[in-house]
Phi, psi and omega in degrees: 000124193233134179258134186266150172200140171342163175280117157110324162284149165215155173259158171200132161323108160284326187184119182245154168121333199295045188052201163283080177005097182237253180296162190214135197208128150192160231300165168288330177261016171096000190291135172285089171253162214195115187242146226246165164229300148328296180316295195104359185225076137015111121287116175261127187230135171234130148297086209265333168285343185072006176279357182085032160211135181328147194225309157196164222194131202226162191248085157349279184225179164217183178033049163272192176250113146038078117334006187258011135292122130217158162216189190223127182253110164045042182062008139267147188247142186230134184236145158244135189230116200016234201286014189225173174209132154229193224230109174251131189296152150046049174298336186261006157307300229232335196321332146283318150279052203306359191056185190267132205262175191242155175263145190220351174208129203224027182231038167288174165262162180294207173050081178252331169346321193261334203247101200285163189212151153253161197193147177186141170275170191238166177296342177268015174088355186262163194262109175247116182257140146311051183300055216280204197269179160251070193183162176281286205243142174162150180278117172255172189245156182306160341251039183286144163092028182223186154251169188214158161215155209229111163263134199266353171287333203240328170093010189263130175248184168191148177273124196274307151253154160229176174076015168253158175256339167204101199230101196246038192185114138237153140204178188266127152352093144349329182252346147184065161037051177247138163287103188243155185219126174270123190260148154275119189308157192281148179277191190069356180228033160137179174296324248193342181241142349272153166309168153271174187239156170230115164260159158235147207250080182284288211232151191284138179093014175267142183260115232238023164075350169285134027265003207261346200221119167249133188052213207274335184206045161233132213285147142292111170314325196261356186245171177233126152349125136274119183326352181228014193275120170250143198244145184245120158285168192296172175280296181247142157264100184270162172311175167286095155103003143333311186073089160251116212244344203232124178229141173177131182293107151326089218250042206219117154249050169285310194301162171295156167295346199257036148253353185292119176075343157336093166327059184302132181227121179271122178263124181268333176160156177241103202281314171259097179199112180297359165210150195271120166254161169107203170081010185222157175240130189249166204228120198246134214230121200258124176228093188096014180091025148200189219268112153290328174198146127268142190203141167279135195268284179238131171270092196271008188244113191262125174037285170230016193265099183263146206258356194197149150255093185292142190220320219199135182231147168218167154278140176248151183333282187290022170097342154315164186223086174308144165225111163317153196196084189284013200245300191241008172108005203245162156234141174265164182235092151305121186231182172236118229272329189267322186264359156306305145338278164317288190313345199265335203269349181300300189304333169349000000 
């Protein structure tokens, strides 16, 4: 079984058994947390040594409802959990005891089985959920198919986008806070259709064409456009049925500079596809505010075999890079092999 990485990257297991493995969120003092959607559990892993291997691991919560939005804030970790997100304070304190967590917003809609989410604070302090449809293709009503921001003190939201359809990944450009989000093309309609998507987020209140328009011009048979709906085509086009699950700006520098600020995308894998693409995490390289190459970093698919399904990416504390891994329950360490050298020959 074989996993391929970049010339100069090496990988290592961080951490196994965590159900299925989804979203990553992590903490001020380096703790790693990981939220399950099936499992139903929240997990916390600490690295107390800094050697880049789990040291210990604590179960936040369990038996929650599709636990797999969360993030982390002003030392708290905020979970969305069916119509609600709570919030447990001063969390990397408490990991043996997190206590009863607090409801600080209680107007997602329910039924989440069908309908998947993503959460990140913004550079402006709100809390932005990721709201998808509950559906393969269908006109939905607020606030399935949008982004949302959330201020969590007050409890007051606003809708940022619409028209998208399953969207488990944003963050902001390092270099000027512009919001990009990757959506997934709707399934059923061949190997090659619709592409998946990478949008930037220019003006608040743009609509990104689901259900009448997938990626840039391909029309929906069963809805008809409304005649005055202005639509923002993708920035960028990934292949068709990747699964792109995973987005995140490198924040980190151990990695070569010309990875510095850099879109990193977990493609998770194409289940409706007759031979499997994706399943690897790429590097999408921004330039003047848009997508110049794509290039692959790591590869989990040995011929027709995937060895992983990457779903979720953050920068770690010493510049390394988690990688989520929802097939089997894993966390990956991307590290880069030459500054790992230097660092061992500094401490010398």
């Amino acid at each position: 079984m074989m996993i391929t990485v970049s010339k100069g990257f090496g990988l290592t297991l961080y951490a196994s058994d965590l159900g299925d493995a989804k979203q990553l969120a992590v903490g001020d003092n380096g703790t790693l947390f990981v939220g399950s959607y099936r499992d139903g559990t929240i997990t916390a892993l600490v690295d107390a040594d800094s050697d880049g291997r789990v040291d210990k691991r604590y179960v936040i919560a369990k038996g929650l409802d599709y636990p797999e939005a969360i993030a982390f804030h002003n030392g708290a970790l905020y979970v969305a959990e069916e119509e609600r997100i709570l919030r447990f304070n001063q969390i990397e304190s408490r990991l043996r005891r997190p206590g009863r967590p607090k409801e600080v917003y209680d107007r997602l809609p329910g039924n989440s089985k069908k309908s998947r989410r993503a959460m990140q604070f913004g550079p402006d302090g709100l809390l932005y959920v990721a709201i998808g449809a509950p559906c393969n293709v269908c006109e939905t009503e607020a606030p399935y198919s949008s982004i949302i921001a959330i201020d969590v003190e007050t409890g007051d939201s606003e809708q940022i986008v619409s028209g998208v359809r399953k969207v488990l990944a944003f963050d902001w450009a390092i270099e000027d806070n512009q919001l990009w989000f990757a959506d997934l093309g709707r399934d059923w309609m061949g190997d090659n259709l619709p592409p998946d998507e990478i949008n930037k987020v220019e003006r608040k209140g743009s609509h990104f064409g689901f259900p009448y328009i997938h990626a840039t011009d391909v029309i929906e048979p069963a809805y008809d456009k409304p005649k005055n709906l202005k639509v923002v085509s993708p920035t960028y086009e990934l292949p068709a049925h990747v699964g792109a699950k995973g987005l995140h700006f490198y924040r980190g520098t151990q990695f070569p500079e010309r990875f510095h600020n850099q879109m990193f995308v977990a493609e998770n894998g194409s289940w409706n596809r007759s031979s499997k693409v994706g399943y690897q995490v790429v590097m999408l390289e921004i330039k003047d505010g848009q997508v110049a190459k794509r290039s692959t970093v790591v590869s989990f698919l040995d011929g027709e075999f995937p060895v992983a399904r990457p779903y979720a990416l953050v920068t770690a504390p010493d510049g390394a890079m988690y990688i989520s891994d929802d097939l089997k329950g894993n966390v990956y360490r991307l590290f880069y092999k030459e500054s790992a050298k230097n660092q061992s020959q500094d401490n010398d």
